[in-house]
C-alpha positions in Angstrom: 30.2 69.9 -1.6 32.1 66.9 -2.0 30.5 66.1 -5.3 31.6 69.8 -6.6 35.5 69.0 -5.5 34.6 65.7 -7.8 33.3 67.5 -10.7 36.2 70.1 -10.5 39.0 67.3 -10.6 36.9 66.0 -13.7 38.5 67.0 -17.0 35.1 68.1 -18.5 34.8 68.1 -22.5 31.5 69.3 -22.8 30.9 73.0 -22.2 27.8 73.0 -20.9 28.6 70.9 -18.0 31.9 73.0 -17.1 29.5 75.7 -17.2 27.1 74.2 -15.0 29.9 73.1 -12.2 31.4 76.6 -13.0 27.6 77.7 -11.7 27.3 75.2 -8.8 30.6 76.5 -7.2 29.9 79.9 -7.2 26.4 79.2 -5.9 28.0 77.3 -3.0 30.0 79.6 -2.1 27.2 82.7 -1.8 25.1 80.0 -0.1 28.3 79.8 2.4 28.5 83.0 3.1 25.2 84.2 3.1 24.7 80.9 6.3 28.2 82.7 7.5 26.4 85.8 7.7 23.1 84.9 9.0 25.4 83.0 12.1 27.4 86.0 13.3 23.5 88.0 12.5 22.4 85.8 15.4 25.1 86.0 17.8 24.8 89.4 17.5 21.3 89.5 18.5 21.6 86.9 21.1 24.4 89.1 22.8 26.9 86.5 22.1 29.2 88.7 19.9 30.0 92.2 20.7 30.5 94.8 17.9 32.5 98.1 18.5 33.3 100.7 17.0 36.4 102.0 16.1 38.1 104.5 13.5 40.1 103.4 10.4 42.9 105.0 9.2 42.3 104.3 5.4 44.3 104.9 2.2 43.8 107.7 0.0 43.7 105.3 -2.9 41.4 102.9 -0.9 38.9 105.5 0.0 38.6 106.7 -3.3 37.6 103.8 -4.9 35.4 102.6 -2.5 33.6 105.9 -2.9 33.4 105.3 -6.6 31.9 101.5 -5.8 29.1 103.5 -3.8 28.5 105.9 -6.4 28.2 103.1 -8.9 26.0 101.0 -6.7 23.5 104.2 -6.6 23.6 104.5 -10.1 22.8 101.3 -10.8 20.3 100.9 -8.4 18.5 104.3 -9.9 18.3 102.9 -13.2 17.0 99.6 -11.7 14.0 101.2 -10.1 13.9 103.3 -13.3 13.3 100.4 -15.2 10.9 98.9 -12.9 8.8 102.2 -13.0 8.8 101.8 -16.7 7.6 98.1 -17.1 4.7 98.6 -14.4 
């Protein structure tokens, strides 16, 4: 990662390379999160970490958009597999 910090102190002219460390961050930081997931995956199958439950009082405003995000991710899941039925 300390060649990305390089790149992004770098005044880059050509596009195509901003673009390409513009690429590499972003794919360092899912591949950071997804090895920050898979960590706490396995301390909670190890019994190391403890989950609970426990109610959230949540925002009206919140609550309606994050049922809008789930209807959206549905619908575009739908027309995935719709797409996928066609091209087989």
């Amino acid at each position: 990662m300390r060649q990305l910090e390089v790149l992004r102190l770098e005044q880059l002219d050509d596009p195509q390379l901003r673009w390409a460390r513009d690429v590499l961050g972003r794919q360092v930081g899912h591949m950071t999160h997804l090895v920050d997931d898979l960590t706490e995956v396995s301390r909670i199958t190890r019994g190391r970490l403890e989950l609970r439950r426990d109610y959230v009082v949540g925002d009206t405003r919140f609550t309606r958009w994050m049922a809008s995000m789930i209807w959206r991710r549905r619908r575009q899941m739908r027309q995935m597999q719709g797409k996928r039925e066609t091209n087989a």
